[in-house]
N, C-alpha and C positions, 0 to 999 in steps of 0.2 A: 539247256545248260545255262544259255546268257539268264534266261529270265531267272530261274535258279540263284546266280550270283549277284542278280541285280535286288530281288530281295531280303538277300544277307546283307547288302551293303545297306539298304534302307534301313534296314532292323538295326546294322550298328549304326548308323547315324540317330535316330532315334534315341538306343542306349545313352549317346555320348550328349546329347542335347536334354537327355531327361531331368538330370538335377538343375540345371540352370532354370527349365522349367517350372519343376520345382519346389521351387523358395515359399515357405510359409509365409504366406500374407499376415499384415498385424495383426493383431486380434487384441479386445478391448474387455481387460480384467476388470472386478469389481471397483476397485478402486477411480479406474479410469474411467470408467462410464459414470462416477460418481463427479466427476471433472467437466463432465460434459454443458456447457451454458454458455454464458455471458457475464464476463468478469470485469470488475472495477482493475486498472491498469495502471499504477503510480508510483510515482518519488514518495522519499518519506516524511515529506512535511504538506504532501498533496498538494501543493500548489501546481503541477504538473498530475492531468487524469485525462485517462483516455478508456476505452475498452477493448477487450479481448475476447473473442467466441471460439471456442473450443469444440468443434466439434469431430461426431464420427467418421468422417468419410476420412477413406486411407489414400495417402500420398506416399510417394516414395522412402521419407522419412519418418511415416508414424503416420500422426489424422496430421488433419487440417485444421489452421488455427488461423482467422479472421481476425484483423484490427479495424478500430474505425479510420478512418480520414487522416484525423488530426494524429494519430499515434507517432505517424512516421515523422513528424516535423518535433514533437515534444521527445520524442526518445527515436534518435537517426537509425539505430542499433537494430528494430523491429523490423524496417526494411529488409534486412537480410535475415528475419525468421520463414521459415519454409516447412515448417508443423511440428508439432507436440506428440510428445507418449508420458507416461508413466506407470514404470512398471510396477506390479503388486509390492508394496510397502515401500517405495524406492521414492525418488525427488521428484518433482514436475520438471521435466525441462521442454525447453524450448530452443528448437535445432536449426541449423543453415542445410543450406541444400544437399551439402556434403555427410547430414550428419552430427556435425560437431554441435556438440552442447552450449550456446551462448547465454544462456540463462538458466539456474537450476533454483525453482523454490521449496520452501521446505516449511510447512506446514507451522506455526508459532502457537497459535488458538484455535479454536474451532472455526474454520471456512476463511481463517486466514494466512495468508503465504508470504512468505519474505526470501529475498534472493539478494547477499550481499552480491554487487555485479562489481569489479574492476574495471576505474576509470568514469563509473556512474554514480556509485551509490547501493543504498541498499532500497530495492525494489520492490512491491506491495500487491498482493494479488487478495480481492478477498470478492464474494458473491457479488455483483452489481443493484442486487435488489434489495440486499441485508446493508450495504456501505455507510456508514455513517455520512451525514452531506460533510459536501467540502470544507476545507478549513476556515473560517473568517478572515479576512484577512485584516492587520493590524491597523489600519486607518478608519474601520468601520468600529475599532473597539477604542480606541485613542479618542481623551478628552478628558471630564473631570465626574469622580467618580466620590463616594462615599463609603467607607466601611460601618456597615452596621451590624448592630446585633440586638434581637428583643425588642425592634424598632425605636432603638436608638441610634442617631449615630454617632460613631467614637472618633473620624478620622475623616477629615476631606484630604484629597490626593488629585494629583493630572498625570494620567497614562501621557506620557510623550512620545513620540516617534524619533528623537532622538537618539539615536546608534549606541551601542553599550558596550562591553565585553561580551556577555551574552543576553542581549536583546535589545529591550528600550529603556529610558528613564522615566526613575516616577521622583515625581516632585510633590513632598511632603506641603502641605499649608499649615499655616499657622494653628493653634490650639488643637491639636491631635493630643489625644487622651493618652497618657504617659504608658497606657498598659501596650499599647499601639507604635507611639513614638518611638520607644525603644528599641525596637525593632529593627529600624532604619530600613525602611523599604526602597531597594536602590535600584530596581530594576526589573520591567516586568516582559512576558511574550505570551505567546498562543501557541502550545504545544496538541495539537492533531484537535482534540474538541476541546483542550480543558485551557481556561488565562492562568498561569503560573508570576505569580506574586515574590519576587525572594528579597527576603532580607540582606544582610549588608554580611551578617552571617547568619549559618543554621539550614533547616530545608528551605526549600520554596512552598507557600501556600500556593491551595490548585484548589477553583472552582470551575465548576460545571455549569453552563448556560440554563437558567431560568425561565427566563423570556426576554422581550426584544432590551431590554432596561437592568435587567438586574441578573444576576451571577451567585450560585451557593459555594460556600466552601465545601468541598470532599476531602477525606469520606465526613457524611452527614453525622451531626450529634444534636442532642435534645433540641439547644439552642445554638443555631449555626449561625455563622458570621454570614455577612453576604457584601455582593459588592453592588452597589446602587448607583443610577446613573444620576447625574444634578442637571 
């Protein structure tokens, strides 16, 4: 008879421990195994880059997500990330131990991700191996430069490093070809790859890195302006 009641009480304890038991482990949809590598990790102007590895093994919050070194010092915030999910067509995020969502990115291009973050910024997740390199920074592009075209030139100019509203100063020289001069070029920066040129009014001119010396205007036409180092 004891032993009788003593394996009904087992059985119900068992019962009562079964769902806690349980609990579906993660599991890793198409999409999210499509997530899986080593990701470029940055601000939006890159001057701040670190990495991020995403991978499969499950923690208690989702998989497991690897930063290098330096992330923790460039973005304090990552310290308390404790793993990643994303579920089928849903946001990437990136969670605290608890859970809670501290980062959510959301797909912009192909293989790249942006996460407006409060308090940081808006945040950049794209392949490590597809990344564009880093941004230049503006003292390596600052000095005195030439606008050509048809290998002519129409316009000597000096990138400054001189502080602006938005950006640096460029200081026009003397005898700039009136179709140029007019212009008024008040002001230049280095937006992600491209130098941004802008006038006094109207868009900004944006060219594209050539080589170590010289810069094309985008988008390209027959005969493109360029920017020439002197």
């Amino acid at each position: 008879m004891i032993g009788r009641r003593r394996l009904i009480l087992i059985g119900l304890a068992v019962m009562v421990a079964a769902p806690a038991s349980a609990q579906t482990p993660a599991t890793l949809g198409d999409s999210a195994k499509a997530m899986i590598g080593t990701w470029e990790f940055s601000n939006a102007d890159r001057d701040k880059i670190c990495t991020i590895t995403l991978k499969p093994d499950p923690v208690p919050v989702g998989f497991k997500a690897e930063f290098d070194k330096n992330c923790g010092t460039l973005f304090p915030l990552v310290n308390d990330i404790a793993g990643w999910n994303f579920p089928e067509n849903d946001l990437l995020r990136l969670l605290d131990a608890q859970g809670k969502s501290l980062v959510e990115f959301s797909e912009v291009e192909d293989g790249i991700y942006e996460a407006p973050t409060p308090g940081i910024g808006v945040l950049f997740l794209q392949n490590a191996a597809a990344a564009a390199p880093p941004q230049k920074p503006p003292e390596q592009v600052a000095g005195d430069w030439a606008i050509v075209r048809g290998g002519k030139p129409l316009c000597q100019l000096t990138l400054a490093t001189d502080p602006t509203e938005d950006g640096m100063a460029v200081k026009i020289k003397p005898g700039c070809d009136p179709t140029i001069a007019r212009l008024n070029f008040a002001q230049w920066k280095i937006d992600r790859d491209e130098l941004m040129l802008a006038p006094a009014r109207g868009n900004p001119w944006r060219f594209e890195e050539a080589d170590a010396n010289s810069w094309r205007r985008v988008p390209e036409a027959a005969n493109p302006y360029s920017l020439v180092r002197q």
